[in-house]
N, C-alpha and C positions, 0 to 999 in steps of 0.2 A: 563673360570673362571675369577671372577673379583679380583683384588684387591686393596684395598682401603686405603690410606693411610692419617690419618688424625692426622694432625702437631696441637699441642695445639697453638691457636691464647694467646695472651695477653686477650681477653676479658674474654677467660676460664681457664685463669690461676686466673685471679682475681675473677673471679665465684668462681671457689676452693677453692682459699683462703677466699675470705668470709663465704664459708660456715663454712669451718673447724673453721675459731675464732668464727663462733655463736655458734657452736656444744663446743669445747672447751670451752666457756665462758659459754652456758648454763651446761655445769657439774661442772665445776665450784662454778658456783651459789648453784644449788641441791648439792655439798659437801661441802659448807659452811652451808647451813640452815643445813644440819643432825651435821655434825660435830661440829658446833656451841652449838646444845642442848648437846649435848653429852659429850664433852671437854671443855667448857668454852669459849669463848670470848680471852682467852689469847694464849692458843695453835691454835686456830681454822686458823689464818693467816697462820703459818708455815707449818702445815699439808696438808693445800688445796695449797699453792705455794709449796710446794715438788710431789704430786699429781700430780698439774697439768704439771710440769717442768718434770714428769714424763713419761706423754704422749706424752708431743712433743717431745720427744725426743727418744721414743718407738720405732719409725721408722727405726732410725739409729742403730738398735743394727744387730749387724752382723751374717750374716748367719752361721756361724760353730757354732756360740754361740746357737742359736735357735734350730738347727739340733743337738747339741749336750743335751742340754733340754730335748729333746722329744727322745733320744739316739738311733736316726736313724742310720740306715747305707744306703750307696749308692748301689743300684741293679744293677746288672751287664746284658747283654743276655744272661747268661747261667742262671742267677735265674729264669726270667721269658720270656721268647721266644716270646711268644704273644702279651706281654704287650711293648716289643722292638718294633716288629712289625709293632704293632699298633701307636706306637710315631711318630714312623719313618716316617709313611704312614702318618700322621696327620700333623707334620712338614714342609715334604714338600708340603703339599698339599697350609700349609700356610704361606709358603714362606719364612721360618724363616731361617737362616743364620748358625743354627748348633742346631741340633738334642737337646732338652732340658733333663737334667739327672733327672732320678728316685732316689727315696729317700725314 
């Protein structure tokens, strides 16, 4: 079995990042022009910079917070036997450093 292990260079870090500010800046744009008809010319700056200040920053919200949203609970092996199993057997197959939890 192979494994493969691939470090982001600096060239694909900077890929990423471009894409994301064209993808960000093009919605951006598409919620200015709607928002712009809709609100006025006065509001339309604040709405789209809260928006968008909204996304980048989407990233960072923390797991309990997310999990507790969607009002998960964590599975334990006695909920589902198979589905452990099967984690289990797929983890290590892929080399991962601790078993990842169900939710």
């Amino acid at each position: 079995m192979f494994h493969f292990v691939i470090a982001p260079t600096l060239a694909h870090r900077l890929n990423n990042l471009a894409q994301t500010v064209l993808l960000l800046g093009g919605m951006a744009a598409i919620a200015w022009l709607v928002v712009g008809m809709i609100a006025g010319p006065e509001t339309t700056f604040v709405i789209v910079a809260v928006m968008t200040g909204g996304l980048l920053f989407a990233p960072t919200l923390s797991r309990e917070l997310l999990l507790r949203g969607y009002r998960a609970r964590q599975l334990g092996a006695r909920d589902w036997p198979e589905g452990f199993a099967l984690l289990e057997t797929l983890s290590a197959r892929a080399g991962l450093p601790r078993c990842p939890e169900l939710w």
